[in-house]
N, C-alpha and C positions, 0 to 999 in steps of 0.2 A: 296476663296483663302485668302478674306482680314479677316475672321473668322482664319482662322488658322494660319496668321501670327501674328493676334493681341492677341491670346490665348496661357497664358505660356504652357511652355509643360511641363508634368513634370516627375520628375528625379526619376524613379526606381532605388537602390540600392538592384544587385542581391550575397545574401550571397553567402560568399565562404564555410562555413560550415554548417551543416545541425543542425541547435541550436533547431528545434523542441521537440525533444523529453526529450531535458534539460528543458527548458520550461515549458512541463506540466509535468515533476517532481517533479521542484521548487515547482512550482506553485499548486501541490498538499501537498507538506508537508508545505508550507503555511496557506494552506484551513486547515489543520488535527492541528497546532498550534493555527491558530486562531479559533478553538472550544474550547479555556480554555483561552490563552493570550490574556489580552485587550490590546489595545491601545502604544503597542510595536512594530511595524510593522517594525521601525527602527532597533530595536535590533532585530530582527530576518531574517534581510535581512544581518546586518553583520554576524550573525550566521552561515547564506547559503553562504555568498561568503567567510570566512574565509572556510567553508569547503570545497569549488571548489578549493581554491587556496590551500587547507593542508595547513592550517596555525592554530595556538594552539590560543584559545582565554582567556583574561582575565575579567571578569564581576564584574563592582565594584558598588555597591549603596547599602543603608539602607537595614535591614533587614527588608523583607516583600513586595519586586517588583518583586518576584517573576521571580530570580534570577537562582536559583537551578531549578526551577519548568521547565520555558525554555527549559534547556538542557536535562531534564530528559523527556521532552514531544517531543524533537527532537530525542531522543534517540529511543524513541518509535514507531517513522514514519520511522524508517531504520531500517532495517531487520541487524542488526550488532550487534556485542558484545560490549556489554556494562558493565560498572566497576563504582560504586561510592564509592570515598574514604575520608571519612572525617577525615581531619587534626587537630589533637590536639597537646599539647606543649610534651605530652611523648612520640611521634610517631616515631619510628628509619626506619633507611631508607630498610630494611627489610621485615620490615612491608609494606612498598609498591613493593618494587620489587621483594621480595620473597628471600629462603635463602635455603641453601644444607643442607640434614636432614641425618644423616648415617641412612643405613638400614642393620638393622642385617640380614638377611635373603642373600643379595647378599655381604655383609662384604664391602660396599661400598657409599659414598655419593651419595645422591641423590636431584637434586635441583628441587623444589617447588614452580612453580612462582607465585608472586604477582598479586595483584588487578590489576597492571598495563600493565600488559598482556590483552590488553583487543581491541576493534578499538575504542571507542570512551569514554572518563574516565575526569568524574567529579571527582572534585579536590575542596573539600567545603571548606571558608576557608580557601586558602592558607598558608594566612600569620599568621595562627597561630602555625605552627611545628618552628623547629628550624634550626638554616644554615645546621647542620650536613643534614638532612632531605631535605632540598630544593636542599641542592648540588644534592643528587642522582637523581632527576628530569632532572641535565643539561644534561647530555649524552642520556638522554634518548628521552626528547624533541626538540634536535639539530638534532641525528643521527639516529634517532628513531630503537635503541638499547641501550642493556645493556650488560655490562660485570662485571661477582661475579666470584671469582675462577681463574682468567685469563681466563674464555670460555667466550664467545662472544654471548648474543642473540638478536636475530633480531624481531622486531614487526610485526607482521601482516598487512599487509595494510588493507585498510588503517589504522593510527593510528591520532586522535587527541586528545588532553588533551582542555578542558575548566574549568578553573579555578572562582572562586567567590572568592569577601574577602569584607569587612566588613570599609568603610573606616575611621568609626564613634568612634568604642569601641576600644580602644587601650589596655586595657590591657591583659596581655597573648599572646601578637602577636610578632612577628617579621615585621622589615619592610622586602619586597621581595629587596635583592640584584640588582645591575643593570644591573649585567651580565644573572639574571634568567630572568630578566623582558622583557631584549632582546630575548629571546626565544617566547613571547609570540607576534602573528603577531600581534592582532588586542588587544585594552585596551580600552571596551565598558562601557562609563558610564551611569547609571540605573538611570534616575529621577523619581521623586514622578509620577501615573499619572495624568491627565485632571480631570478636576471635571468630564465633562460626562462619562469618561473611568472608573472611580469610581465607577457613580452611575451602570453603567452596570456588574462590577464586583459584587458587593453587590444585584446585581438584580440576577446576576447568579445563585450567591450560595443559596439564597432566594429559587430559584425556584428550584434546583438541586434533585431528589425526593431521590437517595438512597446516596448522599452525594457524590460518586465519579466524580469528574471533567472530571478526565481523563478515564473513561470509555471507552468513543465515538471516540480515536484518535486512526486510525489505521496505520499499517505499509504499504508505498506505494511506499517507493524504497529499494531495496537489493542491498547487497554489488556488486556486478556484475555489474549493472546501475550506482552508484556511481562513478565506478573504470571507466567506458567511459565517463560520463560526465568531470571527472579529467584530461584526456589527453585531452575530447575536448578542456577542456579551457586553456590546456597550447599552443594549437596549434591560439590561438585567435590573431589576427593581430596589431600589435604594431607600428606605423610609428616614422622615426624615433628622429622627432621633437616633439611628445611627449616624448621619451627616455631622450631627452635632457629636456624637460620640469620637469621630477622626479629629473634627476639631480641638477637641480637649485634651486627647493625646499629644498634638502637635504643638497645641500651645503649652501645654505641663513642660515640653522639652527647653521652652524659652524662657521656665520660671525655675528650672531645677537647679538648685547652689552645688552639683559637681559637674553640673555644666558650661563650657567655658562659650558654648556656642547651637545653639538652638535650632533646631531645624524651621526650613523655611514653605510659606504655599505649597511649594513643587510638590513639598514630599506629602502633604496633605494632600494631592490630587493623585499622587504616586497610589498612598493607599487605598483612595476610592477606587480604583480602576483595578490595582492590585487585587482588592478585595473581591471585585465582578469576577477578575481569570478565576480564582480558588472556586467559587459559587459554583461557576459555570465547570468547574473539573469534578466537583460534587453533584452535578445532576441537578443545578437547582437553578429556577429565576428569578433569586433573590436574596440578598445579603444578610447573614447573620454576627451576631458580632463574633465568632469565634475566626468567620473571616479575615475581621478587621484585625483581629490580635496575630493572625499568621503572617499578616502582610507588614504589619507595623513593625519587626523586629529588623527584619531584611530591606524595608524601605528607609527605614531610620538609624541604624547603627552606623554607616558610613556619612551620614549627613549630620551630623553634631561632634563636636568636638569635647573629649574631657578635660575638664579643670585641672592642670598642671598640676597640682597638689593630689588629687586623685591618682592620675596617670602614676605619678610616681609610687604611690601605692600597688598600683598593676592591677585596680579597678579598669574594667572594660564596658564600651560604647553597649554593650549587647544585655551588660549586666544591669547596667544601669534605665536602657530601654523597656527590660522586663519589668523591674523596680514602677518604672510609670507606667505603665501599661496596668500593673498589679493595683495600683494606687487610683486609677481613675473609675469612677461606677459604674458599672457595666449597665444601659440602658435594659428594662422588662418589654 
């Protein structure tokens, strides 16, 4: 008796949803990335929860981190349609969404869609097409539809756009608008690797016998799998003191004096959903705030703008996002 009063007991948490087979999903197009990606385990867990949560991502670092590679080897582990479209400064917006071609035969136009028709569409390069170009992206990436002609087309689900751009070579580029930038949930920055993560890539390709990388990655979930995992994790448990928790993050962004500009709702609902992908990549049907803090730095650093007088300093959006995030009470 004195055994089992002096011995914790301990606390099973029995799940409300059944996250197994989300799990070894993930956790399968994990294993099929990490046959070619070093030392990014980071960026490819925002990859997976940007896509639980249908959210459009943006990918920025140096050429050469293996950027594009990513998304094209994630492309690869889902049985879905796939589109890459690289952006240059002559690119009219056509050219991506496609345009009405008359055909003599029925004495009638006929419309021809674009690359962008697609479920999951790399977008190399953003920032180097032009506004005319970037604008047709916004309806399409908000409502995920388009309308040429006054008709109305509607995207396949699912649909996401992942984006790359370059943040080094400026010339030929446009900056991305703030209103397109707002479209995009998550704005994942790309560092050099680790020296060992290096020497392992250069070990790879050393040993690689017929040169292809991506050979060995196979396809391990279809669109079908995709489309349950996405409701499971909108169904994922939110209490509502963390609700208030995103809130106060989002709002600190509109009261901080090195900010010239504040993040907006969006990115408050950005985070909620962001935060369900992460839960749901953890095995769990429910939000904790360490959630919220993973999603709030990639949800909000491209959506506020720094105070002039900062910037010149060579304070950064990411820096200053931890800064509040640090600053606000983490709910018990």
């Amino acid at each position: 008796m004195e055994n089992e009063l002096n011995e914790p007991t301990a606390i099973h948490f029995e799940s409300r949803l059944d996250m197994s087979e989300l799990s070894q999903g993930m956790d399968a197009i994990r294993t099929e990335l990490k046959k070619v990606i070093v030392g990014q385990d980071k960026v490819i867990d925002y990859l997976l929860a940007a896509m639980l949560a249908n959210g459009h991502v943006l990918l920025e670092g140096v050429p050469g981190v293996a950027k594009t590679m990513a998304v094209k080897l994630l492309a690869k582990t889902l049985d879905l349609k796939f589109s890459r479209i690289q952006f240059t400064p002559d690119l009219m917006p056509a050219d991506i969404l496609g345009t009405s071609i008359f055909d003599l035969k029925k004495s009638e136009f006929e419309f021809h869609p674009g690359p962008v028709f697609a479920n999951l569409v790399l977008i190399d390069e953003v920032n180097r097409a032009p506004a005319k170009t970037q604008a047709a992206l916004f309806e399409v990436m908000d409502e995920r539809q388009i309308t040429i002609d006054g008709k109305t087309y509607t995207m396949e689900t699912p649909f996401l756009v992942m984006a790359t751009q370059n943040p080094v070579e400026q010339e030929g580029t446009y900056r991305l608008p703030e209103a397109q930038l707002d479209r995009f949930m998550f704005k994942v920055l790309i560092d050099y690797p680790a020296l060992e993560d290096e020497f392992e890539i250069i070990r790879r390709e050393h040993e690689a016998v017929d040169g292809d990388k991506t050979a060995d990655v196979n396809t391990v979930v279809d669109g079908a799998k995709l489309s349950v995992y996405k409701t499971l994790v909108r169904s994922i448990v939110v209490e509502k003191h963390l609700i208030e928790y995103i809130a106060c993050i989002v709002q600190s962004t509109r009261e901080n004096p090195f900010l010239y500009l504040g993040a907006s709702p969006r990115a408050s609902l950005a985070i909620l959903n962001a935060s369900k992908g992460f839960a749901a990549l953890r095995g769990r049907d429910f939000v904790t705030p360490d959630d919220i803090k993973d999603s709030a730095v990639v949800v909000l650093q491209h959506r506020i703008l720094v105070s002039p007088e900062k910037e010149m300093e060579g304070v950064k959006a990411e820096e200053i996002v931890k800064q509040i995030i640090d600053s606000v009470d983490v709910p018990r």
